[in-house]
N, C-alpha and C positions, 0 to 999 in steps of 0.2 A: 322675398326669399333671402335667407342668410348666406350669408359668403361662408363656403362652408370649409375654407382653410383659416377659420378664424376661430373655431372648437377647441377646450382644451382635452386632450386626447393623454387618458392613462393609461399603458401597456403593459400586462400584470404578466409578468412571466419572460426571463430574459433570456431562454433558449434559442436555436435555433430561428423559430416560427416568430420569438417573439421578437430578436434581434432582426427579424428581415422587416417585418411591419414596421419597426419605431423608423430603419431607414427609409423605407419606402412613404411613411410619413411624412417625413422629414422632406423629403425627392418631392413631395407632391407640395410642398411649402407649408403644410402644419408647422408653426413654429411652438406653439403652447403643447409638450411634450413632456412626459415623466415615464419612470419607471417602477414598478414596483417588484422585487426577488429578493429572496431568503439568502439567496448565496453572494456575497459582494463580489467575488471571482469574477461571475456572469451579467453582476450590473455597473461595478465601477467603472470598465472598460468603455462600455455603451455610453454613460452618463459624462466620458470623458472625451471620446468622438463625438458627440452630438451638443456639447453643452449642457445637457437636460438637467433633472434632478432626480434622486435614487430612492427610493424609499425599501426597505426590506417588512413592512408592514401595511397591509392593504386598508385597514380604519383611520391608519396614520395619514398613509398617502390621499386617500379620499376627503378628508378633511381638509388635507393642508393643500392640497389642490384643484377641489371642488370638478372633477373631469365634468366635460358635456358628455364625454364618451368613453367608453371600455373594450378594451381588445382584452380579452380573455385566452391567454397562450402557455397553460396550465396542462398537464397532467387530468386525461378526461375525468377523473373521479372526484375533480374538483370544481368543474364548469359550472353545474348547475347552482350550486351553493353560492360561490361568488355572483353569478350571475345573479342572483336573487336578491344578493345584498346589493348590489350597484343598480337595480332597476329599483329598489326600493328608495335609494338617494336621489332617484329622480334621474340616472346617467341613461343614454343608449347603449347597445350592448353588439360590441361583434365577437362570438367566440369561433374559435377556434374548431374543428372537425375532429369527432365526430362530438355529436352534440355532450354526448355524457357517454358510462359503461354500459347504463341499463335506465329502466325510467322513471325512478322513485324521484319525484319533484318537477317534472316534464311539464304534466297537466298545471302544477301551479305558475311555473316559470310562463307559462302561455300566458294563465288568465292573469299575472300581475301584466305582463308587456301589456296586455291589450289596454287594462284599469290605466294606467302609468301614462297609455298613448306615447310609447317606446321606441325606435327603431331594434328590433333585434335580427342580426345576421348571421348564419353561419358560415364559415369560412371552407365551402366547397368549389374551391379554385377554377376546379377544371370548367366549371358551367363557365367559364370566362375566355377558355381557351379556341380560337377559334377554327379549328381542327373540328372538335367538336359541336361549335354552332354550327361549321356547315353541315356535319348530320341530321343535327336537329331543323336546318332549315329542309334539305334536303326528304327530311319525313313528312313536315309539316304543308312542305307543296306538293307533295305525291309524288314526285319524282322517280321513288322506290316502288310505287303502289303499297299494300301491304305488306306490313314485316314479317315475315315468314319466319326467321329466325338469327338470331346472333350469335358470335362469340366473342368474349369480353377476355383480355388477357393483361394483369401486370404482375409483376414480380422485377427484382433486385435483393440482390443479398445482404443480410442486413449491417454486418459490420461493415460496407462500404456506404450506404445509408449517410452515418455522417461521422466520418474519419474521422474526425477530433476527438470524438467522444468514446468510450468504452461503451459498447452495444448493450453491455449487461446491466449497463444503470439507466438503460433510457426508457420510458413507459412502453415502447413498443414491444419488449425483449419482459415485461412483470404485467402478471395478472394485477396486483395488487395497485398497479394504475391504470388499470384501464387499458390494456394492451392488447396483444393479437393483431393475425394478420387481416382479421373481417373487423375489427374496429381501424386499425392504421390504414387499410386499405380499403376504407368504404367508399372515396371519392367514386371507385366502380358503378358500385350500387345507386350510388348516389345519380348518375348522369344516367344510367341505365333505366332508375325510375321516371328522372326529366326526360327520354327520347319515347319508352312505351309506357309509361303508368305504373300500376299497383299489378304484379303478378295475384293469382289467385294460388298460385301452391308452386311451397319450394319445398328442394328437396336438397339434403348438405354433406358434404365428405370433407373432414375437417380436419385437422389433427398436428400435432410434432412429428415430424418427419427425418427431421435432421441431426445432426449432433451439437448445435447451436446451444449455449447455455441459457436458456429459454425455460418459463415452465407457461405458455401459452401455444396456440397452434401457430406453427411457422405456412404451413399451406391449408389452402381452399377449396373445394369444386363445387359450384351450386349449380344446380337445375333450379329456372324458373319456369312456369308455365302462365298464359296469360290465357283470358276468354276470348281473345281474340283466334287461339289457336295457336299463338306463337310460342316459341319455342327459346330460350336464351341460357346458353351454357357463360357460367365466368368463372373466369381462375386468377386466384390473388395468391402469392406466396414473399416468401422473402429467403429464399432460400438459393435462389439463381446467380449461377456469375453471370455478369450482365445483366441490362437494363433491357427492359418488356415494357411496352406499352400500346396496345392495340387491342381496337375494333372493328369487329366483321359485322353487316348488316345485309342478307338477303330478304331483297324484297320482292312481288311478283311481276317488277318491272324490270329493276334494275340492282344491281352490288355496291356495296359502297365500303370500301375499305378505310381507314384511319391509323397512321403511324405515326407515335408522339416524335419518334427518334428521327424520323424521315420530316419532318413539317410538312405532310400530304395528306387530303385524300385523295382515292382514286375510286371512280365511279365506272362499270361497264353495265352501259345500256345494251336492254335486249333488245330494241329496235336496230340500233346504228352496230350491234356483235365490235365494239371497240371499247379499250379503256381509254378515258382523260383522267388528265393527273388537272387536281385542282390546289394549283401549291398556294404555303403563305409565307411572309417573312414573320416570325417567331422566335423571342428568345425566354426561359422559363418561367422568369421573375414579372414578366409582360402582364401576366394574367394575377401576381398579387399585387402587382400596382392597380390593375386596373379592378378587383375588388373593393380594396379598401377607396379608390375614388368612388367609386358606387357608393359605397356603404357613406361616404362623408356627403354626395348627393343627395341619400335618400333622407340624411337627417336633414338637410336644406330645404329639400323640398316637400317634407311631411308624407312621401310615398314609399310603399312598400321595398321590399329589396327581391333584387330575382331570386333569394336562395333564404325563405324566412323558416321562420321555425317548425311550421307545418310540414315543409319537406324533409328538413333534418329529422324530424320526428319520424316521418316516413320509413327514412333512411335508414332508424338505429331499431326501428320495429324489424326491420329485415334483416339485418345483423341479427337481432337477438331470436330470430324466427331460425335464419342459418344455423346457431349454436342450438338451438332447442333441437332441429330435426337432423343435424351433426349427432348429436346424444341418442336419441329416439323413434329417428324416422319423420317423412313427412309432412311438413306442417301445408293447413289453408289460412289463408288468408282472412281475418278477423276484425 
């Protein structure tokens, strides 16, 4: 197996997402470390805390650095394209959530990973956080019995989102990167399809709501339905003062509530009629350090990752299933 703090690791995009992986990189002892950004603003500073090197050119940086791996921390209308070029150089590849805007290039980004024999990841954090493995273990041992039904809730406002920046230039706030709150807020979706599956029919209430200088929808409501019978309402926005993050789970045994803000689940069984609180110690960056370990793992050890492209793919079919029956009414599952 390779030591797999011994990869050199190129992080394209020094936003945000991308500045928290190069350090969490770094934290995990990556020392073989670069940058790739258009704006020197956003990578001089990085490549000055860190020692790295900067590149504002991605054929440049690739060459002069030969990465073993790619974190892709782009603007979604750019994922898939970079993504293509860096599996074709022979790199592995973690992008960034959500996988692309829509799926024009998906099907081939697959079949090259698979040719290439790639690691490719995407970057849905929460499957990391373990709030939510204990729902998922909590499903997977029966302990709920069958899910009856959920409800899925986040929302924050988005100029507090990330203060430094003007909201109006960041992809979440512009269609024309990939924005909206059903693409920025898919991590939802995304955990919602890892705890029950593939809904059979959604149904979407979508829209601007707000007076945010925005031309994307700021709020969400989807009905999912599953052939199970269940039932799952979610609501994503970005329009809330204050931070939301929770989920409700009834099941025919027992409840299981989740609050990111609280570090708790609480669980009331219908045998014993009491809640237990099942706390963790959790702080938020916990779960992207322990991502990109994974991801440096699974190139070590030639195994898949818990969060591949199959499921992102999942993910953004549901997204673009929300906007389509947001527009026209009900969509099924296809």
């Amino acid at each position: 197996m390779r030591d797999p703090l011994q990869v050199s690791v190129l992080v394209v995009g020094a936003g945000s997402i991308g500045a928290r992986h190069l350090r969490n990189l770094r934290q995990l002892g990556v020392q073989r470390l670069s940058v790739c950004e258009p704006d020197p603003e956003r990578s001089a500073p990085l490549a000055k805390e860190l020692g790295i090197a900067a590149f504002s050119d991605f054929a440049h940086a690739f060459s002069a650095q030969k990465p073993d791996a790619v974190f892709i921390c782009t603007p979604p209308v750019c994922h898939v394209s970079l993504a293509l070029q860096a599996l074709e150089c022979g790199a592995h590849i973690f992008i960034e959530k959500p996988l692309s805007h829509d799926l024009q290039g998906v099907d081939e980004l697959i079949r090259v990973s698979v040719e290439q024999k790639r690691i490719v990841q995407v970057g849905y954090n929460l499957r990391f956080h373990p709030g939510l493995k204990q729902l998922k273990e909590l499903i997977d041992h029966g302990t709920l019995g069958r899910v009856l039904w959920a409800c899925v809730e986040a929302g924050q406002y988005l100029p507090d989102w990330r203060p430094w920046q003007d909201y109006r230039q960041s992809y979440t706030a512009r269609r024309d990167l990939g924005g909206g709150i059903l693409l920025d807020g898919s991590h939802e979706l995304d955990y919602v399809l890892w705890l029950l599956g593939k809904p059979c029919a959604v149904m979407c209430m979508a829209g601007r709501v707000s007076d945010l200088a925005v031309n994307v929808e700021d709020c969400a409501d989807l009905l999912l339905r599953f052939s199970s019978g269940t039932q799952v309402q979610v609501h994503l926005d970005f329009v809330q003062r204050g931070y939301a993050r929770t989920c409700k789970l009834v099941g025919e045994r027992a409840t299981a509530c989740w609050d990111f803000c609280q570090n708790e689940v609480r669980v009331f069984s219908g045998d014993d009629k009491r809640w237990e609180s099942l706390a963790y110690s959790f702080e938020p960056n916990d779960m992207y350090v322990a991502e990109a370990r994974h991801f440096l793992e699974c190139i070590a050890a030639g195994e898949p990752p818990v969060v591949p492209l199959a499921d992102a793919t999942d993910t953004l079919k549901l997204v673009l299933m929300a906007k389509s029956a947001a527009a026209s009414g009900p969509m099924e599952w296809s």
